[in-house]
N, C-alpha and C positions, 0 to 999 in steps of 0.2 A: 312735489309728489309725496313730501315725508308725509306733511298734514294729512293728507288723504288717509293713509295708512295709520296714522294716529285717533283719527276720528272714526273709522271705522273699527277699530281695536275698542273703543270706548263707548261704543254703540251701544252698547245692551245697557252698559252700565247709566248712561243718560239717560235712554230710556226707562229705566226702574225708576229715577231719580226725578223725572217729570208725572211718571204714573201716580209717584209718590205725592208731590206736593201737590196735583194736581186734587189728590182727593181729601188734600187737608182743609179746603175751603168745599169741599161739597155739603148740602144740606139733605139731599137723598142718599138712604143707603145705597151701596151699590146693589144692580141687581143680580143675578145667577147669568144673563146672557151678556152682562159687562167683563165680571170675572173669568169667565168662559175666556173672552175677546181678549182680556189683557193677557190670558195664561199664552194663548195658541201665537199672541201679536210678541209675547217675551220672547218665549222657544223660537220662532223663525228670528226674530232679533239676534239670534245669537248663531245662525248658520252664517258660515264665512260667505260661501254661494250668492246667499239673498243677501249680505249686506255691500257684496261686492259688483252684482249685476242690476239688483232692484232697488236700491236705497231708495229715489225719488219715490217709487212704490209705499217703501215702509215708513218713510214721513208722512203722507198723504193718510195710510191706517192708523199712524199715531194721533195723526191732527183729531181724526176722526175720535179715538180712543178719547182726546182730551175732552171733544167740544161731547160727548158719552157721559162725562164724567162729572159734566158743569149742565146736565140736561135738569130742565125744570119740572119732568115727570116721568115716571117710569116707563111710559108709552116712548114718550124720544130716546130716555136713554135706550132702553132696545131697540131703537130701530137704528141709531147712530154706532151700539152697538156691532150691529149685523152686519152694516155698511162695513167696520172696519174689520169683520172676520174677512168679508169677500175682499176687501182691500189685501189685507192677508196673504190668502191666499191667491191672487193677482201676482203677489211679489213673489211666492215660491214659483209658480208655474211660466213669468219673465224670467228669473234667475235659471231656471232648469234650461228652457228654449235659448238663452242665451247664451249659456254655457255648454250647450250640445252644439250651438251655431259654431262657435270658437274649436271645440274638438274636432267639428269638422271640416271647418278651415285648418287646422293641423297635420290631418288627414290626407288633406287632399293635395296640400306643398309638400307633403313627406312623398306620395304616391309622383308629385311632377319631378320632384329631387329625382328620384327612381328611376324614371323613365326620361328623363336627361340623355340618359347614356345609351338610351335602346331606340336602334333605328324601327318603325312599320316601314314594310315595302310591301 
């Protein structure tokens, strides 16, 4: 379980560290909706939430971010781009719903704890 808790602490930091080499062998500039993709794919990289409820999410926007990054024209790269903002944003709004799912399973054993001790007749 440490692992888990060590890889996800280092998350963000991988991830800069792949965006990185990933564009030392590119031959296209990046474009404006790449950089957009990598800014909005950093920032959620780095909510506890998303890297702790959507991870399989935020590799799947990464993938995309790379295979963005190694596109053969600026047509692909934007559209591998776009793919990995909605990827993205996929993982905030799992992470939210799952983490609301959990609160309210919390909720609802605290509310049966409670009512343990109370007869209905």
């Amino acid at each position: 379980m440490t692992n888990h808790k060590f890889n996800r602490k280092y998350l963000p930091l991988l991830v800069t560290v792949i965006i990185v080499a990933s564009g030392c062998s590119q031959k296209l500039p990046k474009s404006e909706e790449l950089l957009a993709a990598e800014k909005f794919y950093q920032k959620t990289a780095t909510n506890p939430e998303v890297t702790k409820y959507a991870t399989t999410e935020l590799i799947k926007a990464n993938d995309s971010l790379k295979a963005a990054s190694q596109a053969k024209n600026h047509e692909e790269m934007n559209a591998l781009a776009h793919i990995s903002k909605n990827q993205t944003g996929i993982a905030i709004k799992n992470a939210e719903i799952k983490a609301s799912t959990k609160r309210i399973g919390e909720i609802m054993d605290s509310l049966s704890e409670q009512n343990k001790g109370t007869k209905v007749e």
